[in-house]
N, C-alpha and C positions, 0 to 999 in steps of 0.2 A: 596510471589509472587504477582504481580499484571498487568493488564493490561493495558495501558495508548494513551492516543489519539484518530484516528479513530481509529475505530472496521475494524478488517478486518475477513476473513473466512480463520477459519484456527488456530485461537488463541486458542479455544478450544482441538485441538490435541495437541495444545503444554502445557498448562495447561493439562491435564491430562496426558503426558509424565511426567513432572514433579513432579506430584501427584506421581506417580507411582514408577519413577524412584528413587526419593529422601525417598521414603518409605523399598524401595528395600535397599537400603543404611544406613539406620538406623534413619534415620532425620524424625522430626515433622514437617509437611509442612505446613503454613496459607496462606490461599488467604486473601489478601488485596482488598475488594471492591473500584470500582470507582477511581483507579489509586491515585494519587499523594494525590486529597483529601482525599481519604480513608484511605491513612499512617496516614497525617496530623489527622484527625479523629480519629483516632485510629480504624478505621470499618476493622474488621480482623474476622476471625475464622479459627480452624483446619482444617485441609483437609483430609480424608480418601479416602480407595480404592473406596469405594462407589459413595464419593463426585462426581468421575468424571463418573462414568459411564454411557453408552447412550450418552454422549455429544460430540463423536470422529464426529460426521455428522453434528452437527451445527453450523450454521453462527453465526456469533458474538462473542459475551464474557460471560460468564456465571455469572466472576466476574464482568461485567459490567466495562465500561473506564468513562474518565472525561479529557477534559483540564484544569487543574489547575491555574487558577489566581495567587492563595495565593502562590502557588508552585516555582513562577517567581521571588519570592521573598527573600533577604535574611534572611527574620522572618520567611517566609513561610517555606524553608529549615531547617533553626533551629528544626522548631516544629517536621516537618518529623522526624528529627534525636532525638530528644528527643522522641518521640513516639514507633519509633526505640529500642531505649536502654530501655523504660519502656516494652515492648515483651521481649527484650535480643534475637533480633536476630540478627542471627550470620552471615546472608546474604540474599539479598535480590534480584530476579530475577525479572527484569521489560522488558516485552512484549511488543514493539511499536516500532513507528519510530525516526526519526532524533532529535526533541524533546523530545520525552518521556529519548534517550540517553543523553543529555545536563543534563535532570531533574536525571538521572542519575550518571554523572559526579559529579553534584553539592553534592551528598550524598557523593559519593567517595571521594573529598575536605572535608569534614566533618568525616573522617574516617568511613561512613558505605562503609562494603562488598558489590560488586554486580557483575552479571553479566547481561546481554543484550542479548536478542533475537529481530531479526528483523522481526519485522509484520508488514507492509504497501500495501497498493493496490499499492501505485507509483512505486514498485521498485525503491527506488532512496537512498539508505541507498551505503554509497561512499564503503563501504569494503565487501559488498556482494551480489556475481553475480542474486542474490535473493532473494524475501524477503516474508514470508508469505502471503496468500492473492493474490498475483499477478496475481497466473495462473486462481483462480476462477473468478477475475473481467473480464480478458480477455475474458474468456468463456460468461460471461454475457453480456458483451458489442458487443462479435460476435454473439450471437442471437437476442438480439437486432436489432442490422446494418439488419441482414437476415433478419426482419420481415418490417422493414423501405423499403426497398430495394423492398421486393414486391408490395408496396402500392407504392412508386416511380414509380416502373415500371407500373403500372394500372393507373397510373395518368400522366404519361410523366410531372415527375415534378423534382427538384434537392432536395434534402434533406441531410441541413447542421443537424451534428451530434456535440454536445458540447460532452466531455468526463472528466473523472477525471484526477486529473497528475499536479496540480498547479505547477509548475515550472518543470516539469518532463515529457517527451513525451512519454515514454515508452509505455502507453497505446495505445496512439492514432495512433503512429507511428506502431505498431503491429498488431492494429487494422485493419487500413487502407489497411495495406498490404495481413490482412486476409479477408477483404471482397472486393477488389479491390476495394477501394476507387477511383475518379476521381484524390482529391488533399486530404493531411494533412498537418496542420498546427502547427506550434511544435511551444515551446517555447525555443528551442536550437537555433532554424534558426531565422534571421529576415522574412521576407514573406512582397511581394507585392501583392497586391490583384489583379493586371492585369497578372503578370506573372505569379500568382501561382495557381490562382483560374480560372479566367475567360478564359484566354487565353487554359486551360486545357478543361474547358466546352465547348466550341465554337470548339476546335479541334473535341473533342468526338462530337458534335453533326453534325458538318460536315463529320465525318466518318458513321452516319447514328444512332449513341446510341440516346435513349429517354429518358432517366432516369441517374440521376448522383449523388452519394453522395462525401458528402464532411465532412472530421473528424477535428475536432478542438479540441484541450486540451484547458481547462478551465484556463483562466486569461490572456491569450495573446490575445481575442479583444475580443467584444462583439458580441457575436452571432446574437442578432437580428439586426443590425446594415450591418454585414458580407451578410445576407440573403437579406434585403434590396438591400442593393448596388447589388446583384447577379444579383433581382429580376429585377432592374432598368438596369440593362446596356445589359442581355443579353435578357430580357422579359420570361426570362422561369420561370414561378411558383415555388417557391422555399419556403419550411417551415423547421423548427426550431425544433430538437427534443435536450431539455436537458436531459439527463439521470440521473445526480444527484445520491441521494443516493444508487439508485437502483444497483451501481455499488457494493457496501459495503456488502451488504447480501447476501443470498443464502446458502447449502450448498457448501462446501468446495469440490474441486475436489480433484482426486486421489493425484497428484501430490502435494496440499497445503496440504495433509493431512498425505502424509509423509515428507515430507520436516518439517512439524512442529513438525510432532512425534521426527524426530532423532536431530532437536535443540534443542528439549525440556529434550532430554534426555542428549546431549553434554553438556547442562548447568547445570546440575545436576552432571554430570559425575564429571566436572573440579571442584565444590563445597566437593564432595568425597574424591579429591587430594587434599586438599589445595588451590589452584589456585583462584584467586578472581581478580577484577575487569576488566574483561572481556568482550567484544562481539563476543559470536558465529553467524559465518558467513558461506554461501555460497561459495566455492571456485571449479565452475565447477561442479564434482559430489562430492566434497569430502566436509565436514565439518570441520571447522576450530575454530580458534578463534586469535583475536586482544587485542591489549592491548585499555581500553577504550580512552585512548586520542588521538592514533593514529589512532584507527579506525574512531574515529569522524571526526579527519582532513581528512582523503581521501574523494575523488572525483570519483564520475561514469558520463560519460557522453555518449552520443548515438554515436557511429560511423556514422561518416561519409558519409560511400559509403555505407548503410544499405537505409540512406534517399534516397540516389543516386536512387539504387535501385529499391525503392516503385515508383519515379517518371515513372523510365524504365518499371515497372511491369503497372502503371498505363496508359500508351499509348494506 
């Protein structure tokens, strides 16, 4: 088993479902340190009931992640799977996002077993409505917004918010709608900066509000640039908070921490039956699984009239 990519909260529950579960089952379980380089490396050891315990409430990876360079590679691959058959395992569970699945796939082309568990803060994995980590960044990023919000308001000033979600709104756009944002800016929508920002603030502030936040997902403009132009055209004081990592850690809420527990155990389950090259997924309330190539090819994208929405909610 190993980890791979960002770290999200929540990984831990599922690593130690797995510990648990695959022991229950009769299987030796090794964590794999440091994701893909760790295979490559050979950095592995047994896992016992012990290994995991205490770790159901901590943020991050215990096994530690890594983005793999070498791993991008088809030498780097190679090694993995030579690494692989010198263990003699007979499958291998890899914990991460839309990449870590790719780096997946490429063992499965090389004949190792696997399955796939979805860990990301973007929610953006196309075959499941869910994805470890989600619900705790959320939570973090709406205490956050609350704590901005105050100092806004004592300052009658706008405060742009950057968020995490590189091609993925999910954050921001839930965000927005959980602390009434004024606007959010998605990378699903194009966005005019007069009609979506400014024209929004000048309404509110003509309705008599003093304070305005505004949520941006990271990689669709540049924030300081956005706050500028704010600052400039409407004269209202207006500061910059990136939140950056801060989204990634914390303990894990209730809900990432069972959602990891029973993937962590679905993946283990379907290793019991035979069943291999898989990603267990979110399907509503129920747990699932896809076959790996096609769950890679699906698409999740943001409804529509959810944006509509937050706009209506935000008047």
């Amino acid at each position: 088993m190993l980890t791979s990519g960002g770290d999200a909260p929540g990984m831990n529950a599922a690593i130690r479902a797995v510990v648990r579960t695959g022991i229950y089952h009769g299987f030796k379980v090794f964590g794999i340190r440091k994701g893909f380089e760790g295979l490559i490396d050979g950095d592995m050891a047994e896992m016992n009931l012990r290994s995991v315990s205490d770790i159901l409430n901590r943020g991050g990876t215990t096994l530690q992640t890594a983005r793999s360079k070498e791993f991008r590679t088809e030498d780097g691959v190679k090694r993995g799977v030579a690494m692989a058959n010198i263990f003699k395992m007979d499958a291998i569970i890899v914990i991460g996002g839309d990449g870590s699945f790719r780096g997946a796939r490429d063992l499965v082309n090389h004949g190792v077993k696997v399955i796939g568990i979805p860990a990301t803060i973007d929610n953006d994995i196309g075959c499941s409505t869910y994805t470890i980590g989600y619900d705790t960044a959320l939570n973090t990023v709406k205490d956050a917004i609350d704590k901005i919000k105050d100092t806004a308001y004592s300052h009658e000033r706008c405060s742009l918010v950057e968020v995490m979600g590189n091609g993925a709104g999910y954050i921001a756009l839930n965000c927005a709608i959980a602390d009434g944002a004024e606007a959010c800016i998605l990378p699903e929508k194009v966005f005019d900066i007069n009609e979506d920002i400014i024209l929004p603030i000048i309404g509110c502030r003509n309705r008599g509000k003093k304070h305005y936040i505004i949520v941006l997902a990271e990689g669709v403009a540049n924030a300081m640039d956005i706050s500028a132009q704010i600052n400039e055209i409407t004269g209202i004081s207006t500061t910059t908070t990136i939140l950056g990592h801060l989204q990634r850690g914390g303990s894990p809420t209730t809900r990432d921490r069972v959602m990891a527990s029973l993937m962590g155990a679905k993946a283990t389950e379907l290793l019991s039956k035979g069943v291999f090259n898989r990603i267990v997924a979110a399907k509503g309330d129920d747990i699932v699984d896809y076959d790996i190539v096609e769950a890679i090819a699906m698409k999740k994208t943001i409804d529509p009239s959810i944006i509509e929405t937050s706009k209506i909610l935000a008047l």
